[in-house]
C-alpha positions in Angstrom: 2.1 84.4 -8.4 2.2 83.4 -5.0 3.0 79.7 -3.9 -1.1 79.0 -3.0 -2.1 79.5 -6.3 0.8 77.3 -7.9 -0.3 74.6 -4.8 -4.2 74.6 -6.5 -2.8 74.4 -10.0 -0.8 71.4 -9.1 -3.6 70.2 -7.4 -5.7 70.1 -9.8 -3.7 68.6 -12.0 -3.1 65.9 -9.3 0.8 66.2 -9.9 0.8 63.6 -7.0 4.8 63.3 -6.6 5.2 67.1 -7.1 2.6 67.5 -4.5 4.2 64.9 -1.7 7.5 67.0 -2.4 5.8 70.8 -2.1 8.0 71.8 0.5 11.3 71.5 -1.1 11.1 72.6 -4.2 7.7 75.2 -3.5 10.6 77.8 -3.5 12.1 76.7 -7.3 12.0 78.8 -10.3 11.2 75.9 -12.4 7.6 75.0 -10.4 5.6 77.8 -12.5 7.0 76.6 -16.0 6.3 73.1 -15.2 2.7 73.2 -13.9 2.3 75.9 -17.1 3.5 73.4 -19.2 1.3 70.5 -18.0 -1.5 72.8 -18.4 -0.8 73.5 -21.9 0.0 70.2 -22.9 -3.7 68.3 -21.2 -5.6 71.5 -23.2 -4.4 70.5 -26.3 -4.6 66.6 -26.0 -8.1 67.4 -24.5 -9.3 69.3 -27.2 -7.9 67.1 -29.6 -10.0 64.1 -28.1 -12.8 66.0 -27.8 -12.4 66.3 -31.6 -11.7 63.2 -32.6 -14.6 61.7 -30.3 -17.4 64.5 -31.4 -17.2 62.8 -35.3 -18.1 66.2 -37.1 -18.0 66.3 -40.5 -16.4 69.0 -42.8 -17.7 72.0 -42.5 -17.5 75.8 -43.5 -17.4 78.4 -41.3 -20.3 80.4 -40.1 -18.3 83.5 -41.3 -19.1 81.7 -44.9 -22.5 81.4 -44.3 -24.7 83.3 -46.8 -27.2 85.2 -44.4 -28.6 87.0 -47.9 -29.9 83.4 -49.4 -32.5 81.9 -47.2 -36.2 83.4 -47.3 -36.6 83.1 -43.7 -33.4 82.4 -40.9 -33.2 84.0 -37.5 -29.4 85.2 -37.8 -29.6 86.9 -34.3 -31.0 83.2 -32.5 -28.3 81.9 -34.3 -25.8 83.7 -33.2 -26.7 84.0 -29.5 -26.7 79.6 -29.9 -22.8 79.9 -30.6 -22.5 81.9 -27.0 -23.9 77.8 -25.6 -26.0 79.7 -23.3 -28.1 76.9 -24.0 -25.9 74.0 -22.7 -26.4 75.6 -19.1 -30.3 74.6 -18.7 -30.3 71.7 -21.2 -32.2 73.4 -23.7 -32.6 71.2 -26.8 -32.5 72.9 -30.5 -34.0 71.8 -33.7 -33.2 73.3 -37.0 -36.0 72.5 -39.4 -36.3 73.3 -42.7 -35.9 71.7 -46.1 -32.6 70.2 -47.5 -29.9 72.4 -48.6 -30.8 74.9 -46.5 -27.6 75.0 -44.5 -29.0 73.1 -41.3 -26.1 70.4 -41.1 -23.5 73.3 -41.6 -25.1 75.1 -38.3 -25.5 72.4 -36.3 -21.3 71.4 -37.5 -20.5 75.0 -36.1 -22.9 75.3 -32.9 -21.5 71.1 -32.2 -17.4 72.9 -33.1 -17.7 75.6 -30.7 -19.2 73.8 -27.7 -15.7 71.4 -28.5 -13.8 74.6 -28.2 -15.3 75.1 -24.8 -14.7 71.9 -23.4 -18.1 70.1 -23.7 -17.9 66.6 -24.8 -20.0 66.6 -28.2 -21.0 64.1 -30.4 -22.4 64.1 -33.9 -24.0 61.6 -35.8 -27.1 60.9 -38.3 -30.5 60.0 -37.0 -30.3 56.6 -39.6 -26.7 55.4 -38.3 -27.4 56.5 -34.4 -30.7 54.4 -34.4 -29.3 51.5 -36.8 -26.0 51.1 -34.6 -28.4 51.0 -31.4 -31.2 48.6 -33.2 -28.0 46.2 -34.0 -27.2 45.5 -30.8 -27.1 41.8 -29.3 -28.5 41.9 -25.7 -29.5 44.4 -23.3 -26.1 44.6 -22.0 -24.5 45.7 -25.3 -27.6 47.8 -26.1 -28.1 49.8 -22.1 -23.7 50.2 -23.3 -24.7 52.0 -25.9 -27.6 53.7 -25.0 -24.9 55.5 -22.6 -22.7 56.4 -25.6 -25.3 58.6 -27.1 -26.9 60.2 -23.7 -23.7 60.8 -21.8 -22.2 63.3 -24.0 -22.8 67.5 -23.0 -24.5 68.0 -26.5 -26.0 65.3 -28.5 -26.2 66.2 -32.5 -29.0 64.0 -34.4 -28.8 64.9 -38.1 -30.8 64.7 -41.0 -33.6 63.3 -39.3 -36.6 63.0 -42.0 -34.3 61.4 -44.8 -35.8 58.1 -44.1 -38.8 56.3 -42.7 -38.5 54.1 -39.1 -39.6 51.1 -37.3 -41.5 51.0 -34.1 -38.5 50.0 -32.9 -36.0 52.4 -33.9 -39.0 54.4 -32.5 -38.8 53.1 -29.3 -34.5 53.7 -29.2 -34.6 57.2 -30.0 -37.6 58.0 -27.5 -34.9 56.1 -24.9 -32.3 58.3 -25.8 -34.7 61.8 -25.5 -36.1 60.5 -22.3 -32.7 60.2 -21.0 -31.6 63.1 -21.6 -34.3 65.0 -21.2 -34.0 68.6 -18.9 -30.4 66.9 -18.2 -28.2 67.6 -21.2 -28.9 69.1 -24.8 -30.0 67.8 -28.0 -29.7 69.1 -31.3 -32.1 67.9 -34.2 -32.2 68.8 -37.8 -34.5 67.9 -40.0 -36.9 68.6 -43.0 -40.1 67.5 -41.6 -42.4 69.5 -39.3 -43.5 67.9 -36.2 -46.9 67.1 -38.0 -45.5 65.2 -40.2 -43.0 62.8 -37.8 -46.0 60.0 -37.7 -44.7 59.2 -41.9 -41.2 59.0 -40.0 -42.2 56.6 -37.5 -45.3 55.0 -38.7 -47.8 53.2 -36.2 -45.5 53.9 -33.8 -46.9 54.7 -30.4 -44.4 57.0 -28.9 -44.4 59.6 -31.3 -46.6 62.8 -29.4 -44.0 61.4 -26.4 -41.2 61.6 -27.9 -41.7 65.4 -29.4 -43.4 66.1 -26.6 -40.0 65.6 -24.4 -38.0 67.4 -27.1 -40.3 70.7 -27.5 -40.8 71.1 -24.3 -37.5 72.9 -23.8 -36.2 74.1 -26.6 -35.3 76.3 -29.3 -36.8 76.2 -33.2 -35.6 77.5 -35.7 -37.5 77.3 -38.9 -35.2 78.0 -42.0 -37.1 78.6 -45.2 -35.2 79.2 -49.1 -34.1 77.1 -51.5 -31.0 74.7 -51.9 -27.7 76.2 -51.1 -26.2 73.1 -53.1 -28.3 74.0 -55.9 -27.4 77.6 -55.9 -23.4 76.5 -56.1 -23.6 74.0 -58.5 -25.6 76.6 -61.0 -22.8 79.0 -60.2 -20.0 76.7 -60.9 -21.7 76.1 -64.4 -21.9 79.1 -65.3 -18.4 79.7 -64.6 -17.6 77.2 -66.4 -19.7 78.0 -68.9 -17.8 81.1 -69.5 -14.2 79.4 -69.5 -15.3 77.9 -72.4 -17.0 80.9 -74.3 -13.7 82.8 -73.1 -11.6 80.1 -74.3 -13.2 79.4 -77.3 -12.8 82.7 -78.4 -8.8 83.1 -77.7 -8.6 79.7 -80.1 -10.6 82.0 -83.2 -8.6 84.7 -82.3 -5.1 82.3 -82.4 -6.5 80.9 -86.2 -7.3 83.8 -87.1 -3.4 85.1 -86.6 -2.1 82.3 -88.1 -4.4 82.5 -91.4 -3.1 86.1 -91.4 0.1 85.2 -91.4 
């Protein structure tokens, strides 16, 4: 590795007191370890903020995911959305479809892997982004906010369609689309269809606007099946429905013995 490259490393790490000394020590077989080392350590405290500050929740990995349930999910589009080509031209994504369908475990691993790359991510539901920005006292504290929500890479809005809206929480989210509109992406899931977003946000004016901004560069994905949630929980009763059958039948088997006996 020749001493240029180690010089732009250290650079760009701005080791500012290793750099004002680069002529003594350029030559020293320490330099490489200790700019490595550096580098190593800001990846991992990087990722770990990114982490900590994206808020996902707890989530199974798309390796889990049970392509063979839904009636109708587009594994391929999927797929190609975990490369993040779509981060590059701010392309927004919606996952639609009704609940239990696996949308919040998608978004959770599209939202994990842009972390992995280094894109600042941030997850969140549609009732506690709009409440926490509906709260705020002035238009200082709210425009501080506002910037919370549209400065990260990859904004994750979910489980929009779980409840109804003001005009004014109306108003907040259309601020928040319009702001990062053809700058940065969004990702939406939900359970209604876009026809049906005026029963989400009743009389208010902004609606056509507001999808309008979202849809216009973007990928859908419409997932049709039934409840993954439902599916599990009728598969751990029967389970556990045949504990007991198997269980009940070693106790006849052990009275049995002992009335033999």
């Amino acid at each position: 590795m020749t001493t240029d490259h180690l010089l732009q490393r250290a650079t760009a790490l701005k080791l500012y007191g290793v750099l004002s000394h680069w002529e003594e020590i350029s030559q020293e077989s320490w330099l490489k370890q200790l700019i490595t080392w550096e580098e190593s350590e800001r990846t991992q405290r990087g990722l770990e903020r990114r982490i900590q500050n994206a808020h996902l929740y707890k989530f199974k990995s798309l390796s889990e995911f049970d392509w063979s349930w839904p009636k109708k999910c587009n594994r391929e589009v999927v797929e190609e959305l975990m490369q993040l080509a779509f981060l590059d031209d701010a392309t927004n994504i919606i996952l639609c479809g009704p609940n239990g369908v696996g949308k919040t475990m998608l978004a959770c691993n599209i939202a994990h892997q842009a972390v992995l790359h280094g894109h600042a991510v941030l997850f969140t539901t549609a009732g506690k982004m709009l409440n926490d920005l509906a709260s705020q006292d002035g238009d200082n504290a709210l425009r501080r906010r506002i910037k919370h929500y549209t400065q990260p890479s990859l904004l994750c809005i979910d489980e929009l369609g779980q409840l109804s809206y003001s005009n004014r929480h109306a108003d907040l989210l259309f601020e928040i689309i319009a702001q990062r509109y053809e700058k940065k992406s969004t990702l939406i899931t939900t359970n209604k269809t876009f026809s049906e977003w005026n029963t989400l946000f009743p009389n208010a004016g902004c609606v056509v606007s507001l999808i309008d901004r979202l849809v216009h560069n973007s990928e859908i994905i419409n997932i049709e099946g039934d409840s993954f949630r439902f599916k599990e929980s009728k598969e751990r009763s029967l389970k556990r429905e045949r504990s007991r059958t198997k269980n009940k039948g070693r106790s006849k088997i052990k009275c049995e013995e002992k009335d033999n006996v």
